[in-house]
C-alpha positions in Angstrom: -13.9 115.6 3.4 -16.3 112.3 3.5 -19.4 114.5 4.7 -18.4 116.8 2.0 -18.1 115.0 -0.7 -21.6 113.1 0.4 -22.5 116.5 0.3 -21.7 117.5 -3.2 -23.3 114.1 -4.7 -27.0 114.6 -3.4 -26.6 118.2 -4.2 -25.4 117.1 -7.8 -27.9 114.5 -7.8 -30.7 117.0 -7.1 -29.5 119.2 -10.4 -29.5 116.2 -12.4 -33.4 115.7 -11.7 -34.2 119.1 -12.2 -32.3 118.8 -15.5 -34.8 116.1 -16.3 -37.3 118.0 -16.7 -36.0 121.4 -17.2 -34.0 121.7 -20.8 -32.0 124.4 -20.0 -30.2 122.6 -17.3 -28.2 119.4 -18.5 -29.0 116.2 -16.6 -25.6 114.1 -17.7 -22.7 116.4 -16.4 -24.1 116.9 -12.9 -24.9 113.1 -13.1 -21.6 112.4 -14.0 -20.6 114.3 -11.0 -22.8 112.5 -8.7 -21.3 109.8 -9.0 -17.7 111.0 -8.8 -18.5 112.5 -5.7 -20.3 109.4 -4.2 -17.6 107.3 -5.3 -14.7 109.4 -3.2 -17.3 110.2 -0.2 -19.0 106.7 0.3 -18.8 102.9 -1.5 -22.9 102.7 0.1 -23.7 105.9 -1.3 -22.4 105.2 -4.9 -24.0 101.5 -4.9 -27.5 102.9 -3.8 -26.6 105.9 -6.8 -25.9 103.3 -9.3 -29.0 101.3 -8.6 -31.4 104.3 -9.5 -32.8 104.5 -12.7 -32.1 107.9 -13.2 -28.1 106.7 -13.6 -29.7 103.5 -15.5 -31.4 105.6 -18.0 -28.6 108.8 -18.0 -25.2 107.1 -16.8 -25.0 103.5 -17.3 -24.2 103.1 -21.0 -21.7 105.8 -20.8 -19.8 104.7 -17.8 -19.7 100.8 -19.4 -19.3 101.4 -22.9 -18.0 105.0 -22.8 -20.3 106.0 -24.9 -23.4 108.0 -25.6 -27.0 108.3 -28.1 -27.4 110.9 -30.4 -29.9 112.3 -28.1 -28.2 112.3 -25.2 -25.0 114.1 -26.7 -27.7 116.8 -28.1 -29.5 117.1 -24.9 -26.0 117.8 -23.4 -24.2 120.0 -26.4 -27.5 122.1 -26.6 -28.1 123.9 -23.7 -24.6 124.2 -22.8 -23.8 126.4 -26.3 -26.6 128.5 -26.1 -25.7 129.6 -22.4 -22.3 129.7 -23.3 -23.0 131.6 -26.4 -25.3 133.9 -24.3 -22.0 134.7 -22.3 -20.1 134.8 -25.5 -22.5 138.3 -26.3 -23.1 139.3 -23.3 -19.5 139.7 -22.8 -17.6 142.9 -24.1 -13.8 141.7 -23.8 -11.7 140.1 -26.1 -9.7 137.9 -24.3 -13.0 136.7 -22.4 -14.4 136.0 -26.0 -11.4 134.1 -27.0 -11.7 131.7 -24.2 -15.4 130.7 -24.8 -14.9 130.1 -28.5 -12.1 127.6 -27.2 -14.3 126.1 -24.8 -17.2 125.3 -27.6 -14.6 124.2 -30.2 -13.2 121.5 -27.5 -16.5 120.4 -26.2 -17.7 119.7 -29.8 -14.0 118.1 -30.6 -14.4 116.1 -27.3 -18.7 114.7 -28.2 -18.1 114.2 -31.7 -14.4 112.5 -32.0 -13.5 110.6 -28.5 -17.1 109.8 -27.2 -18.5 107.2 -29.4 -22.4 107.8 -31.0 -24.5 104.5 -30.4 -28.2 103.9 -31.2 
């Protein structure tokens, strides 16, 4: 479960850089994961993650201060709501529909209202 684990970070990690430079992928959530998975598969693995300044530009603040920039919450809320909306129209059943709209409403609840804005 180690190896696996190990696995999942670099693979997470690798998302996270191409989120970088790609917009329509988000950098922070596979980040985010990264690091979870590092921190359950290996304490060397998560110190050398930590040291990186992709988590020092992306992660830090948020994992210290629980808390994120304007930008980063946009970079994060944006791409995510226009795939989910994609899949919202793309999708012809009801119930389906139902479940995405409750998605969107409690990802914007959860950014706006229990992740604090900072400058």
């Amino acid at each position: 479960m180690k190896y696996v684990c190990i696995a999942l970070g670099f693979l997470c990690t690798f998302l996270g850089c191409l989120g970088v430079a790609l917009p329509i992928l988000p950098t922070v959530p596979f980040l985010l994961l990264a690091s979870f998975f590092f921190a359950k598969g290996s304490d060397r693995f998560h110190s050398w993650f930590k040291s990186t300044k992709l988590y020092k530009n992306n992660l830090e603040s948020f994992e210290q201060s629980r808390s994120m920039t304007l930008k980063t919450k946009l970079c994060i809320l944006i791409p995510v709501s226009i795939m989910l909306l994609i899949a919202f129209f793309a999708m012809s059943n009801l119930p389906g529909r139902i479940v995405i709209i409750v998605l969107i409403m409690v990802k914007y609840y959860y950014f706006l209202f229990r992740i604090k804005t900072i400058q």
